[in-house]
C-alpha positions in Angstrom: -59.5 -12.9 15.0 -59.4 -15.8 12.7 -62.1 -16.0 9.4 -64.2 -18.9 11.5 -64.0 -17.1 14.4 -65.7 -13.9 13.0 -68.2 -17.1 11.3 -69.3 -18.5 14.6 -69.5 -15.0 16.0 -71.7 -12.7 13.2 -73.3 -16.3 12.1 -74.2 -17.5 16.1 -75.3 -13.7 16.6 -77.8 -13.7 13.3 -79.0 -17.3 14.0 -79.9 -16.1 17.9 -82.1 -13.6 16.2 -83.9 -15.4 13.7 -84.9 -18.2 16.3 -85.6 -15.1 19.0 -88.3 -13.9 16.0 -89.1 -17.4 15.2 -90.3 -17.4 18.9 -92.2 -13.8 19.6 -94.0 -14.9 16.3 -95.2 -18.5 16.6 -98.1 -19.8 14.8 -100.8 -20.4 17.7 -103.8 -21.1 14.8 -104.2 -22.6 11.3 -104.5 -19.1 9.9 -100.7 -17.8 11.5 -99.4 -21.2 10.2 -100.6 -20.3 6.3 -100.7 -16.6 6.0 -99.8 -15.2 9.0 -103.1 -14.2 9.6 -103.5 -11.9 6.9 -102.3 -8.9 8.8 -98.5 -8.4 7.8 -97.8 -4.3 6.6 -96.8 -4.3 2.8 -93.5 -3.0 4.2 -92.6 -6.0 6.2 -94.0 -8.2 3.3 -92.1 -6.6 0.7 -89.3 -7.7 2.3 -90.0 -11.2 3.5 -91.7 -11.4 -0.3 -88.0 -10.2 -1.1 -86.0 -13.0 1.1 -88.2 -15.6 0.5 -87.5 -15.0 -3.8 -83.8 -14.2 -2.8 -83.1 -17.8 -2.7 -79.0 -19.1 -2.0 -80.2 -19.4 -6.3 -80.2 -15.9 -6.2 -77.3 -15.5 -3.9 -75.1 -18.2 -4.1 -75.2 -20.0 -7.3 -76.2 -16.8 -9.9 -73.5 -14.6 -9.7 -71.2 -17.9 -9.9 -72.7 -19.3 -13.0 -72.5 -15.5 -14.5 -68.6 -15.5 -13.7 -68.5 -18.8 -15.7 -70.8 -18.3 -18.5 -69.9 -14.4 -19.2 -73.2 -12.7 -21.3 -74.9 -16.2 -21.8 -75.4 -16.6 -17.5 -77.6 -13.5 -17.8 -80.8 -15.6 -18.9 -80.6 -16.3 -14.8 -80.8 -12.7 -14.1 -83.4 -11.8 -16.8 -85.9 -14.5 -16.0 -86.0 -13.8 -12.2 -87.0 -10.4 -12.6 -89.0 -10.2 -15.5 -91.2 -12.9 -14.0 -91.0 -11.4 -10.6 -92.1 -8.1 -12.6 -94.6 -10.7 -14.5 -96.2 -12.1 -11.1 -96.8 -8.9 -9.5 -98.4 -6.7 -12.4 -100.6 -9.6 -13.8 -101.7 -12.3 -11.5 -101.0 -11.5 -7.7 -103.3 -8.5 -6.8 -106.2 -11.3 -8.7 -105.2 -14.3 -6.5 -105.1 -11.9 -3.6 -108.8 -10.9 -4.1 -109.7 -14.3 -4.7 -108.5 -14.7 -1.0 -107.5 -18.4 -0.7 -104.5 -19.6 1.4 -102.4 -21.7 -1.5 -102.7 -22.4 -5.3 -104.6 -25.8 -5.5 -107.1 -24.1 -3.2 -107.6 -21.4 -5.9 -107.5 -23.9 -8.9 -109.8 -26.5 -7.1 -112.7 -23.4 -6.4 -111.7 -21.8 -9.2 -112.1 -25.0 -11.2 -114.6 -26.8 -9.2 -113.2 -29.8 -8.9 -111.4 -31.5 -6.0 -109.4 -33.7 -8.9 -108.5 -30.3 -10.0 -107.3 -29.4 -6.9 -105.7 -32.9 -5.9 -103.7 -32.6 -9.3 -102.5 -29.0 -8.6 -101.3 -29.5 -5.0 -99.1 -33.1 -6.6 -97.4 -30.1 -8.5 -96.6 -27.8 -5.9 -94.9 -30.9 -4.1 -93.0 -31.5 -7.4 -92.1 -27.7 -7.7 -91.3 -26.8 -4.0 -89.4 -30.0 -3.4 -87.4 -29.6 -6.3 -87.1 -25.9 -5.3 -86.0 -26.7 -1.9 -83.5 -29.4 -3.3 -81.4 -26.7 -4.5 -81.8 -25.0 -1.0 -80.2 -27.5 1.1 -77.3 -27.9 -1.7 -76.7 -23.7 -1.1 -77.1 -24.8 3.1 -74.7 -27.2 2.7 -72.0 -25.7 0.7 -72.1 -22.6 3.4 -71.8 -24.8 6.2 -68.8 -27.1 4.7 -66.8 -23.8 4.2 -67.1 -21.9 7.2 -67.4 -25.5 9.6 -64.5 -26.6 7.5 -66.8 -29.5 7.1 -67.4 -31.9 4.1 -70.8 -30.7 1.4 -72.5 -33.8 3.1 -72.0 -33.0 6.9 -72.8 -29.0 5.9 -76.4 -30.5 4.5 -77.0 -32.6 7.5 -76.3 -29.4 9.8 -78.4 -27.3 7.9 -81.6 -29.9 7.9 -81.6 -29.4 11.5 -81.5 -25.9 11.5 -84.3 -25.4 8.8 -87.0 -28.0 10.4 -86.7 -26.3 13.3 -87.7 -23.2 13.1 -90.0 -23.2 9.6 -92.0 -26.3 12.0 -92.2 -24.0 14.8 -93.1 -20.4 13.3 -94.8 -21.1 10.3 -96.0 -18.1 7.6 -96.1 -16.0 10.9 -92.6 -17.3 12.5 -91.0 -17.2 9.1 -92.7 -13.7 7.5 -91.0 -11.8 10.6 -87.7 -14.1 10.3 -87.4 -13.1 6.9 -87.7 -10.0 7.1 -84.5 -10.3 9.1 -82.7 -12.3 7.1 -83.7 -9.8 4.0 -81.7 -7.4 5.7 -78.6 -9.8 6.7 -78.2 -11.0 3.1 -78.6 -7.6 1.5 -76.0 -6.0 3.8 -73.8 -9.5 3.3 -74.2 -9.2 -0.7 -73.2 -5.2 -0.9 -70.6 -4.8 1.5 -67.8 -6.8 0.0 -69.0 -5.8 -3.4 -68.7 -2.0 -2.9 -65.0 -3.2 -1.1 -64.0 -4.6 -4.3 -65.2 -2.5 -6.5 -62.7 0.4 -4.4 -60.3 -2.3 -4.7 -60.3 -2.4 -8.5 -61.8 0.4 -9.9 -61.7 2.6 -7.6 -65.4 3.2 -7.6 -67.5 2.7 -4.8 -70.8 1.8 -7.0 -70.4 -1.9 -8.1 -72.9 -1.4 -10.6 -70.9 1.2 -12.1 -67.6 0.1 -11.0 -67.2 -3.6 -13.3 -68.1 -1.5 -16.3 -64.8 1.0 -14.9 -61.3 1.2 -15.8 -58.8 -0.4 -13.8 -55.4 1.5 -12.6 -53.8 0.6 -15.7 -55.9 2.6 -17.8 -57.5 -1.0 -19.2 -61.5 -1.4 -19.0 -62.1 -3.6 -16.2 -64.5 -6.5 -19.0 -62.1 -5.6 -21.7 -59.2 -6.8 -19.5 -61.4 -9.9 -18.5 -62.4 -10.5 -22.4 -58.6 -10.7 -23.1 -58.2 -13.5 -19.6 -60.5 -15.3 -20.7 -59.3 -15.6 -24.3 -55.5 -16.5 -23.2 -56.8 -19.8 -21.5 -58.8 -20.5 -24.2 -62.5 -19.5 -23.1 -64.9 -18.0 -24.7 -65.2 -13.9 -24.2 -67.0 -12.7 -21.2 -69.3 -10.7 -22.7 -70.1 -12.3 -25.8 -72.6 -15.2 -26.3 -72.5 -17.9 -29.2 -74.6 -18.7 -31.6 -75.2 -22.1 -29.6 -76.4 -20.1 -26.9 -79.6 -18.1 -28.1 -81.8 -20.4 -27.9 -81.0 -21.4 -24.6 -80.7 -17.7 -23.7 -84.7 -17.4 -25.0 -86.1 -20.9 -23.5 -84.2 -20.7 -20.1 -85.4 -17.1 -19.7 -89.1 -17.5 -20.9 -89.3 -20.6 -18.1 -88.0 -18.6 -15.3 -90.5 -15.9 -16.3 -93.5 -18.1 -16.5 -92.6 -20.1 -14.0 -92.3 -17.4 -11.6 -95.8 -16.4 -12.1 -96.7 -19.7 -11.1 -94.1 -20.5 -8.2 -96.7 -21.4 -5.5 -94.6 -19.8 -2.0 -94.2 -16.4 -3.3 -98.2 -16.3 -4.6 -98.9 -17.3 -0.9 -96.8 -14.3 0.6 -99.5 -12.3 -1.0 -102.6 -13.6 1.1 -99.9 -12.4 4.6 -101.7 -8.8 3.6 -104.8 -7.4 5.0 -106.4 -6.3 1.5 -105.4 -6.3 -2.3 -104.4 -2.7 -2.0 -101.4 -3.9 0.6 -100.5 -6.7 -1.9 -99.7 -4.3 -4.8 -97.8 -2.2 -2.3 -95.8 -5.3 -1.1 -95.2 -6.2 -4.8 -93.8 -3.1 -5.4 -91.9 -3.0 -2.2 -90.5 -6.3 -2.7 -89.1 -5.6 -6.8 -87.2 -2.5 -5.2 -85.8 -4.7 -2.6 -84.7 -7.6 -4.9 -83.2 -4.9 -7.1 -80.2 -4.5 -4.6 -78.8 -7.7 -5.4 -80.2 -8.7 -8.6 -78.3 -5.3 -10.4 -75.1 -6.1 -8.0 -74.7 -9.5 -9.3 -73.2 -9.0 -12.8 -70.5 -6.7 -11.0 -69.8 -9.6 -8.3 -69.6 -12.2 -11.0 -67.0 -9.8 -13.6 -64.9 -9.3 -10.0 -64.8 -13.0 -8.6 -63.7 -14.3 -12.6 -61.2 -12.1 -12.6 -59.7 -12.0 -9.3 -59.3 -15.9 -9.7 -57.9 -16.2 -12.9 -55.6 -13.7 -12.1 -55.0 -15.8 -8.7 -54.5 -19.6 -9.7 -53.7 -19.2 -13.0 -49.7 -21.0 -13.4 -49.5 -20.4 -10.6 -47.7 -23.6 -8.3 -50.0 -25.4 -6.4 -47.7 -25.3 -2.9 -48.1 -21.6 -3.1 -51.8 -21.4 -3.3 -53.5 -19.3 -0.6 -55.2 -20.6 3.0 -59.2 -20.3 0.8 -57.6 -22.1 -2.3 -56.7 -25.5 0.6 -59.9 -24.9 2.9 -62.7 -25.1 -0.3 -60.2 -28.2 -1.5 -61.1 -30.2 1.6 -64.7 -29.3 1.3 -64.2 -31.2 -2.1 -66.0 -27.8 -4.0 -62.5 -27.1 -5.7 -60.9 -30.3 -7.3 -57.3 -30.4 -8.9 -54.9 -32.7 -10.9 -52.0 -32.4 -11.7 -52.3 -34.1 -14.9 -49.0 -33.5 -16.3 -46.7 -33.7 -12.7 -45.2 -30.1 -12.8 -47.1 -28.5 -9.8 -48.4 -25.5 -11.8 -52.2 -25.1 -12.2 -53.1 -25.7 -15.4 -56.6 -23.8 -15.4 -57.6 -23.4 -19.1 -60.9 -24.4 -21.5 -59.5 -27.4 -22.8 -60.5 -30.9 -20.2 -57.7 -32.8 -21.4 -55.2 -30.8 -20.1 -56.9 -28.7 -17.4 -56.0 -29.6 -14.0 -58.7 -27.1 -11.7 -62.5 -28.0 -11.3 -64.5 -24.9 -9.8 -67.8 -25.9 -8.6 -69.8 -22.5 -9.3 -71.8 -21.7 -6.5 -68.8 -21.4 -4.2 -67.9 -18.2 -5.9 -69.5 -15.6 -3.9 -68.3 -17.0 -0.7 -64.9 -17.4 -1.9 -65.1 -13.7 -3.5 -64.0 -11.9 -0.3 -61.3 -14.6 0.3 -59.7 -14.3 -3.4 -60.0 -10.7 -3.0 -58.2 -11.1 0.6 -60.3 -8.4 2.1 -61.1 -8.7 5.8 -61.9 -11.4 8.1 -65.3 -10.4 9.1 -66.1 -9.3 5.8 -65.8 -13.0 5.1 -67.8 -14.4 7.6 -70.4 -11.5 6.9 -71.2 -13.1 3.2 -71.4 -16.6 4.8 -74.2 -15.5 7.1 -75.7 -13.9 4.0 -75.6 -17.1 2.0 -77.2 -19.1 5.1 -80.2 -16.3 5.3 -81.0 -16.5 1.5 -80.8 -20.4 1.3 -82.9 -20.9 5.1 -85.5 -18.0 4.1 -86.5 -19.7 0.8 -86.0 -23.1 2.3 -88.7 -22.3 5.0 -91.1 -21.0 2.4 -91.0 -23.9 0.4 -91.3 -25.6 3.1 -94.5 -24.3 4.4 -96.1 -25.0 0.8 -95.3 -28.4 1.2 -96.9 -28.4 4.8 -100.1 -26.9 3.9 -100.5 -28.8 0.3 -100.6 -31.9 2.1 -102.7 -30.8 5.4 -104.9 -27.8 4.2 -105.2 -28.9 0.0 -105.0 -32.7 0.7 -106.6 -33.9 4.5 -109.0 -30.7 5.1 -110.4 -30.3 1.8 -110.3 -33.8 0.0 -109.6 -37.3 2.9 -110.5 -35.6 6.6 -112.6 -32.6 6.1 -113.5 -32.6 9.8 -110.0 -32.6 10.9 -109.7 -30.9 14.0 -107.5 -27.4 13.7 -105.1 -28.9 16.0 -104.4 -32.0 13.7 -104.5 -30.1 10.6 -101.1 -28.0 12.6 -99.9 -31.2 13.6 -100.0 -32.7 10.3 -98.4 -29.7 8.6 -95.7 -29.7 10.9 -95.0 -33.4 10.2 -94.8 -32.7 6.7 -92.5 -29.8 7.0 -90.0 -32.8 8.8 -90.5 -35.4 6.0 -89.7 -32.8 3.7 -86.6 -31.3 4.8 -85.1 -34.5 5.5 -85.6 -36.0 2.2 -85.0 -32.5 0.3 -81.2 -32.5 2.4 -81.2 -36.2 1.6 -81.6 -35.2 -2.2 -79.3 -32.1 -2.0 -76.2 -34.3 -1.2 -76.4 -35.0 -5.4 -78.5 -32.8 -6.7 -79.0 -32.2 -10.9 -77.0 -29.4 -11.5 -75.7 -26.5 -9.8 -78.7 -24.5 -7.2 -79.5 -22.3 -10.1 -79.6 -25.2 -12.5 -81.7 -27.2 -10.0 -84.4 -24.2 -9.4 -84.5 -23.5 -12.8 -85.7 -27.1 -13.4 -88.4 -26.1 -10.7 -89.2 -22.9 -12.5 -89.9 -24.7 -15.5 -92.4 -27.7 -13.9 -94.2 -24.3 -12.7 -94.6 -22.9 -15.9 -95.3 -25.9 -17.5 -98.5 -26.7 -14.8 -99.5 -23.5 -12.7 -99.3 -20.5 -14.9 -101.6 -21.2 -17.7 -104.5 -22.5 -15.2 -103.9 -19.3 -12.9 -103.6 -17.1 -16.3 -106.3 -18.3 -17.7 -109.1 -19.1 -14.5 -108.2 -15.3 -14.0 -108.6 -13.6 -17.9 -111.0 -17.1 -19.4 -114.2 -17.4 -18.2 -114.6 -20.4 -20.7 -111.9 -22.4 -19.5 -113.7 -24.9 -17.4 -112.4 -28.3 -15.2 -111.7 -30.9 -17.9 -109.4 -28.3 -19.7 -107.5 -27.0 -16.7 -107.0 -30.5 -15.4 -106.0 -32.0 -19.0 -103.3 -29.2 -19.7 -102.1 -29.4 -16.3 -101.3 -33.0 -17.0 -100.2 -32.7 -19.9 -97.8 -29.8 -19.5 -95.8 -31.4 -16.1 -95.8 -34.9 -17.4 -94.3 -33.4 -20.4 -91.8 -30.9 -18.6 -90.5 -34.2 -16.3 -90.0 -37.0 -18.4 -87.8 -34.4 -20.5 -85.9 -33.1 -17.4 -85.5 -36.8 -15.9 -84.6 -38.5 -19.5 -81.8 -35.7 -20.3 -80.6 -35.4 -16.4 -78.3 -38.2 -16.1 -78.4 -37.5 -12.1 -81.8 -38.6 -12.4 -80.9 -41.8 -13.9 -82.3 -40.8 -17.5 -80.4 -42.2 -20.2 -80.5 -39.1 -22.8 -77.6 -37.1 -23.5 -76.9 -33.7 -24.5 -76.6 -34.6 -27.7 -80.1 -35.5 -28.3 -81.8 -32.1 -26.8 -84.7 -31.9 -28.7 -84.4 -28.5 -31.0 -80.8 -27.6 -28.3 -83.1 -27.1 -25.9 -81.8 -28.0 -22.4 -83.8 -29.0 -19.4 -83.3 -26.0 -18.1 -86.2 -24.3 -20.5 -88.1 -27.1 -21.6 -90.8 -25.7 -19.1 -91.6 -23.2 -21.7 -92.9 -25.9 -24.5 -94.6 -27.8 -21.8 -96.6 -24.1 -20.8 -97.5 -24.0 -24.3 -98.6 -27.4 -25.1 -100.7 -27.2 -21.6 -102.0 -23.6 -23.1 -103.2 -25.3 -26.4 -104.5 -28.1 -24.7 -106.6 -26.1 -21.9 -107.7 -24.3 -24.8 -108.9 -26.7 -27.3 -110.5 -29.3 -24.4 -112.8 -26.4 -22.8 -113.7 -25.8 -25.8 -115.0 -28.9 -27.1 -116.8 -29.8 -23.3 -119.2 -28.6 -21.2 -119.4 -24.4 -20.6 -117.8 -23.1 -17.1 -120.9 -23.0 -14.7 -122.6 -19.5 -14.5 -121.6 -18.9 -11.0 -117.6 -19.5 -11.6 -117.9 -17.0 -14.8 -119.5 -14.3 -12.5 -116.7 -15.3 -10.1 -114.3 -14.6 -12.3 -115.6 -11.1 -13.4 -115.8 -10.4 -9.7 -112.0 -11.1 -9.2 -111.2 -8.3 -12.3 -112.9 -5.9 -10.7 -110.8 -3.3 -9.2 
């Protein structure tokens, strides 16, 4: 059977069962629809905790900006998991015993203040739509491939797909779908890793295997060093002085703004008491372990199997992927100079091949021409990772707006019903303009969730961090900082984005910072400023402060 085929067969089959789940689970009560009424097994939240963070950034887009960037592209992988390791050791099992559905809901009781609370659910829009933008891009680019279809019909498709089960299930529907699509993307991610990894090293441990000797007796990232060198790259495993700092800034914002990304605190209320949530956190790091340590191996195979493939090579004998990712418009060549080779080298003015990154794991099994289901498998794979984190988002969005916004600030006598229809509304408005977005989106999906992770540090984590570990920080300074920080952390990311219509340029980074990481100055500038104004107005009332020594208590 044909590659699509296989696609409509394991991708139909994979889709029945998350809308079967989607169905035995719907939400039938405000409580299902945010945290699926609190009685999901640490197991089973482990794993959704595990899909939902496993985003197509995780999937798609990291593995391909590693086989691009070489040593520098591991900031990606060090910030995920250090703040992943970050959230669940400092902040979740207190949020959890503070037992409110979403983030503004903790900030405005724990700050007591509904401005407080208004502010803070403004920012998880911001985050989660920005979040989500990157989503529909990873949607999309799956879809054009295996419908053979252009990036903008594959978004359009995958809108569709995403309102309608996240409207249907919500946290109930999608904690159980996720849990299925953890184990679809897992298997999709290994698989045609450990068949490469026989393929060329003859090692069936990927994680072991890039770091292996080839059949020639050569070291599989020493013979990669030396590729990249001939066309004029820098070496795989070294990173330039240019680099470091955006190696430390890019990293520290993913960390922090993990430990404030509002749809993976949530998953932690899905569990019946703080015990299960520190269960569930450790469930979910050994999970997201799988794919985070097979990634570097994935990324060292994919570079060099398409150097090796395109590289002089003439373009009328490039293989059936090379032609089928063309018309998608993700690959672009050019033959500048009219001698039907493929120019692919570091210098723009004479190469002729444009690679957008996050196709790279999709086209992996094709460049390494292993077989057809194989293929199709890692295509389902990307579709669970980017609809799992999609949904999530998602449901943030919904319940900001109808639980943080209408229940507890315009319509507090909202009927239960309304509150679910107005969620569900929300979760439609979203998706459509998040797709809308994701047609042009700021950068690749990690690039674009990065910019995410860094409006969450720069607003969530030092009012979490601090409502949990300051008693003193009080409403004026948690609502100053908070301002402060984001305001900050976007003007910066829309003035140097030039997709956003700012007029900066790289050259004027502030300190080389990129937009990436400016999320960490904006967390400390909101830290000092928390700091300094609860300091200088009125004390925390007496009944927070013995609320917040309540929450440390084991």
């Amino acid at each position: 059977m044909t590659v699509q085929t296989w696609t409509f067969l394991i991708v139909g089959a994979t889709f029945l069962l998350y809308i079967g789940v989607a169905f035995w689970a719907k939400a039938r009560s405000t409580g299902d629809f945010y945290v699926a009424g609190g009685g999901v097994s640490p197991l089973a939240n482990g794993m959704a905790t595990a899909a939902d963070w496993m985003s197509a950034a995780s999937y798609l887009s990291m593995a391909g900006l590693i086989s691009f960037m070489g040593y520098a592209g591991s900031q990606y992988l060090m910030g995920w998991t250090g703040g992943y390791v970050l959230l669940a050791l400092l902040l979740a099992p207190y949020l959890r015993k503070f037992g409110k559905f979403t983030v503004p809901d903790f900030i405005g009781e724990r700050y007591y203040s509904n401005t407080a609370r208004t502010i803070a659910l403004l920012c998880a829009i911001l985050v989660s739509f920005t979040y989500v933008v990157g989503q529909m891009k990873g949607v999309g680019v799956a879809f054009s491939r295996f419908l053979e279809v252009s990036l903008e019909q594959g978004i359009f498709i995958g809108i569709g797909i995403v309102f309608f089960y996240a409207v249907l299930g919500g946290m109930k529907g999608i904690t159980y779908t996720q849990v299925a699509q953890y184990c679809v993307l897992i298997f999709a991610f290994t698989v045609p890793a450990i068949f490469i990894s026989l393929q060329m090293v003859d090692n069936p441990i990927p994680q072991i295997g890039f770091g292996a000797q080839t059949s020639d007796g050569t070291y599989l990232l020493d013979k990669l060093n030396q590729l990249s060198i001939d066309l004029g790259f820098q070496e795989y495993t070294s990173a330039g002085s240019d680099d470091r700092v955006n190696i430390f800034f890019i990293t520290a914002a993913l960390m922090f703004g993990t430990a404030g990304l509002p749809h993976v605190i949530v998953r932690f209320f899905t569990v019946p008491r703080v015990r299960d949530a520190r269960k569930s956190a450790g469930y979910a790091l050994l999970f997201i372990a799988i794919l985070y340590t097979t990634a570097p191996a994935i990324a060292a195979f994919a570079r060099t199997n398409l150097i090796e493939t395109v590289s002089e090579r003439p373009y009328g004998q490039m293989p059936e992927w090379f032609t089928k990712w063309e018309a998608s418009g993700l690959i672009q060549y050019d033959d500048k100079n009219g001698d039907g080779l493929i120019q692919y080298v570091a210098d723009p003015s004479i190469n002729e091949l444009v690679i957008d990154r996050d196709i790279m794991v999709l086209a992996n099994p094709e460049i390494a021409q292993l077989p057809a289901w194989v293929i199709a498998l890692v295509v389902a794979g990307g579709l669970a990772a980017a609809l799992s984190t999609a949904a999530g988002l998602l449901l943030v969005i919904a319940s900001s707006i109808s639980h943080d916004l209408l229940k507890k600030n315009l319509m507090p006598q909202i009927s239960e019903r309304k509150e679910l229809l107005a969620a569900r509304v929300s979760i439609a408005v979203a998706v459509i303009a998040a797709g809308l977005a994701g047609i042009n989106p700021p950068g690749f999906v990690a690039q674009v969730v990065a910019l995410a992770f860094g409006l969450a540090a720069s607003s969530f984590f030092p009012a979490i961090m601090l409502g949990i570990f300051d008693k003193r920080t009080n409403r004026e300074g948690a609502i100053t900082g908070m301002l402060v920080g984001v305001i900050f952390t976007a003007a910066y990311i829309w003035y140097f984005k030039p997709q956003l219509g700012g007029p900066g340029t790289p050259d004027g980074y502030w300190w080389g910072i990129k937009p990436e990481g400016i999320g960490v100055l904006g967390m400390i500038l909101n830290l000092f400023v928390t700091f300094v104004v609860s300091r200088f107005t009125a004390p925390t009332p007496p009944a927070i402060q013995n609320l917040v020594d309540e929450i440390r208590v084991p």
